[in-house]
Backbone bond lengths (Angstrom), bond angles and torsions (degrees), N, CA, C in turn:
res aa  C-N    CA-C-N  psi(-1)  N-CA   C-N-CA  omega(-1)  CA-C   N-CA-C  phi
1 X - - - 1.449 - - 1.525 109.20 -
2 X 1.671 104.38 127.46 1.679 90.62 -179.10 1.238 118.50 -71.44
3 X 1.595 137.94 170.62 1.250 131.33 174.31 1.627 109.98 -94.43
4 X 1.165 123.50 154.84 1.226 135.43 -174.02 1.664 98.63 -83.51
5 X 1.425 112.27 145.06 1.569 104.78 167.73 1.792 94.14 -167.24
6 X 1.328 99.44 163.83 2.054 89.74 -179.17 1.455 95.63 -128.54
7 X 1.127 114.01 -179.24 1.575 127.61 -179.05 1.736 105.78 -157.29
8 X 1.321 77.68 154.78 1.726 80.12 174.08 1.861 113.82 -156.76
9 X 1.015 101.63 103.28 1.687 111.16 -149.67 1.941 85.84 -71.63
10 X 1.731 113.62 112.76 1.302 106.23 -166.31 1.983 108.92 -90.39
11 X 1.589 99.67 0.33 1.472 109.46 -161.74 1.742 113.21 -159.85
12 X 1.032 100.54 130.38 1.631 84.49 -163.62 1.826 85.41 -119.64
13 X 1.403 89.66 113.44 1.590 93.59 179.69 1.548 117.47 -84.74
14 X 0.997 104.83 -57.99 1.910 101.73 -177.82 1.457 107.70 -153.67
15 X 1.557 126.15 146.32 1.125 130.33 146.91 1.602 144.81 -67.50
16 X 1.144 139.82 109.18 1.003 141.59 -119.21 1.489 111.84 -107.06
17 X 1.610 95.41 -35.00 1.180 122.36 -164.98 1.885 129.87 178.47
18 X 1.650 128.65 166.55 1.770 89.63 -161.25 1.603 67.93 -156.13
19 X 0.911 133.95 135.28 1.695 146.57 162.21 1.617 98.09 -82.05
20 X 1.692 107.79 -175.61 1.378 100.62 -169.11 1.672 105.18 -107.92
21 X 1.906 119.49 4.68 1.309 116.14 148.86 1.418 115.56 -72.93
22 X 1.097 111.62 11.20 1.966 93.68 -176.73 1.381 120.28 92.48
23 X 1.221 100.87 -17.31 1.639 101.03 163.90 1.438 133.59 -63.05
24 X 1.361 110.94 154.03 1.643 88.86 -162.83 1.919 102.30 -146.74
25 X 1.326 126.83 130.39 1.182 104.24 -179.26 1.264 95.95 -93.19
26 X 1.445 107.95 156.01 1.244 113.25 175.10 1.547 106.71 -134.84
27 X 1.269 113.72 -178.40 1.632 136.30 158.26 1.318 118.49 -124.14
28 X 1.524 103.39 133.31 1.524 108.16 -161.89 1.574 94.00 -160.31
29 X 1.729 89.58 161.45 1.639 91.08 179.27 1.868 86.89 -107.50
30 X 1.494 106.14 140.78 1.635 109.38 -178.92 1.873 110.03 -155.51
31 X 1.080 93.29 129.86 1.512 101.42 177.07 1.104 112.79 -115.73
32 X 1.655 101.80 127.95 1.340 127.81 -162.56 1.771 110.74 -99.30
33 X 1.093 102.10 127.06 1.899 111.08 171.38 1.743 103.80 68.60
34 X 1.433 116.04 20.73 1.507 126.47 -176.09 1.778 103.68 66.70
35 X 0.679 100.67 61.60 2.047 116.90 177.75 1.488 98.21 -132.48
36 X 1.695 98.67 151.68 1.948 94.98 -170.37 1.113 105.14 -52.62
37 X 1.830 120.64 -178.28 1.325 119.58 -169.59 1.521 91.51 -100.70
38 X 1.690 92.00 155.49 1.622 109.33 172.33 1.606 121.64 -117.86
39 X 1.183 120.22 131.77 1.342 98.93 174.41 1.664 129.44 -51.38
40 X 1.463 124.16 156.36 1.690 105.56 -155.42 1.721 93.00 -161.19
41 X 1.144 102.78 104.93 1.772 111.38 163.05 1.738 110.89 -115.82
42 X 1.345 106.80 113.25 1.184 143.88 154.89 1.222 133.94 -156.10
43 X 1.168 110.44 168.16 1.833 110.94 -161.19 1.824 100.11 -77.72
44 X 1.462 112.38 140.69 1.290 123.19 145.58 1.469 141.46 -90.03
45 X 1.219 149.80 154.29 1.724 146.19 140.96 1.535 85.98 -50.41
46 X 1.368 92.53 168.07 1.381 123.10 166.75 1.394 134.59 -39.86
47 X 1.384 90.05 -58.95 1.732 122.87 -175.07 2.305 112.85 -89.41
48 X 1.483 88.34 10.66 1.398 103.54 -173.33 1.814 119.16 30.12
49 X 1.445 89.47 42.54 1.872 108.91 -177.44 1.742 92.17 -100.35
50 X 1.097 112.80 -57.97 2.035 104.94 174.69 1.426 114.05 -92.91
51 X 1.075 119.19 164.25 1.729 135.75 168.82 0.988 134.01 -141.49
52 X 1.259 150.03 137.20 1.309 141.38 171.20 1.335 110.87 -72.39
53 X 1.887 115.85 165.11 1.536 83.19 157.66 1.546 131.53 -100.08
54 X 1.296 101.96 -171.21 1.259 115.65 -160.00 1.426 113.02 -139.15
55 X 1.571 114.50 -161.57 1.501 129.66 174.75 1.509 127.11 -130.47
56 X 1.136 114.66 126.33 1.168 132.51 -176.67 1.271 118.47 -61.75
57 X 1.416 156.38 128.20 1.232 135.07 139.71 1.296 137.92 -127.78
58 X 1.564 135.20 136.99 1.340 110.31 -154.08 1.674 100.16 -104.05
59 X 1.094 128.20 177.80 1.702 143.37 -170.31 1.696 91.61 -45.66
60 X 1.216 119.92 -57.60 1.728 100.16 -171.29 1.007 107.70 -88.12
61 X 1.677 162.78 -30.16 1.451 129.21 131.58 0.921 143.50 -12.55
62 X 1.333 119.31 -38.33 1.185 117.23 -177.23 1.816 112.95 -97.19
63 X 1.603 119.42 -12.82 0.679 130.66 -134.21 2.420 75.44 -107.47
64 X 1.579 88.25 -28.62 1.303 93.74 169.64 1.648 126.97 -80.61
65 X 1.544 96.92 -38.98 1.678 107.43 157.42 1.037 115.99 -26.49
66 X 1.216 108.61 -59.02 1.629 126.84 -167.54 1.589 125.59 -70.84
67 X 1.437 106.52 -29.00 1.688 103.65 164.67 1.518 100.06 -73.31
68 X 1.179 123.98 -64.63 1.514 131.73 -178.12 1.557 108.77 -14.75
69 X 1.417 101.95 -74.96 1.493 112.49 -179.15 1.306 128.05 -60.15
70 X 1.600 128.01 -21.38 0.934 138.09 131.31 1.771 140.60 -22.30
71 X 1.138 98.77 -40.49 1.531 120.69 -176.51 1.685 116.10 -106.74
72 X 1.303 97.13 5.07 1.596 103.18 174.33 1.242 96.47 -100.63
């Protein structure tokens, strides 16, 4: 039985990428099951009703992402 859970994508930061169904990964800030929002790259449908999965990240991950990527 699947488990129930909600989301609510509070920020839609950038598109990443778009296949030729319309799917699209994106980056977004989204909080899951009403818990603060996390940053979140995985692919969407169109209608942001399905998702693939994806990755979670919270303010200091990403906040570490971000020197990393910086220095490349």
């Amino acid at each position: 039985m699947a488990k129930e859970f909600s989301y609510e994508i509070m920020e839609e930061i950038a598109i990443l990428s778009e296949n030729a169904k319309g799917w699209r990964k994106e980056f977004n800030l989204v909080s899951w099951n009403g818990n603060p929002p996390k940053f979140d790259i995985r692919d969407w449908a169109p209608d942001h009703e399905k998702m693939g999965k994806g990755l979670t990240l919270t303010n200091e991950e990403i906040t570490v992402l971000k020197e990393h990527l910086k220095d490349m």
